[in-house]
Residue, then its C-alpha position, 0 to 999 in steps of 0.5 A: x711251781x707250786x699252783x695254789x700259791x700262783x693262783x693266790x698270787x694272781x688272785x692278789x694282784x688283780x684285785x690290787x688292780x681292780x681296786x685301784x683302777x675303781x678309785x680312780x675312775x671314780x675320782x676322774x668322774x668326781x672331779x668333773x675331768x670328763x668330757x662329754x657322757x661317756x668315759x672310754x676306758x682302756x686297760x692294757x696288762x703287760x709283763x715284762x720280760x714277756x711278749x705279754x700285751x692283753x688289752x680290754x677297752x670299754x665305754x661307760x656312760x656317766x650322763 
């Protein structure tokens, strides 16, 4: 395997991710769909074919 290209591939994808899961959070927030001052988040990465399941939870305050 070569390690460089892993990294940049990985490096590719969560940037794709990191992105994307911005613009939509921020288009949720605009469009007044959220109840209350908080917004809980919950992202869970899996991988198929894998006993992958990473899961990160937060809280933002939109008040």
């Amino acid at each position: 395997m070569d390690e460089d290209a892993f990294n940049m591939a990985v490096r590719k994808f969560l940037k794709e991710v990191g992105v994307t899961s911005q613009r939509e959070i921020e288009r949720i927030v605009r469009e007044h769909k959220v109840d209350g001052g908080k917004l809980k988040l919950r992202m869970t990465l899996t991988a198929e074919g894998t006993p992958l399941r990473h899961v990160v939870q937060s809280e933002i305050d939109i008040s």
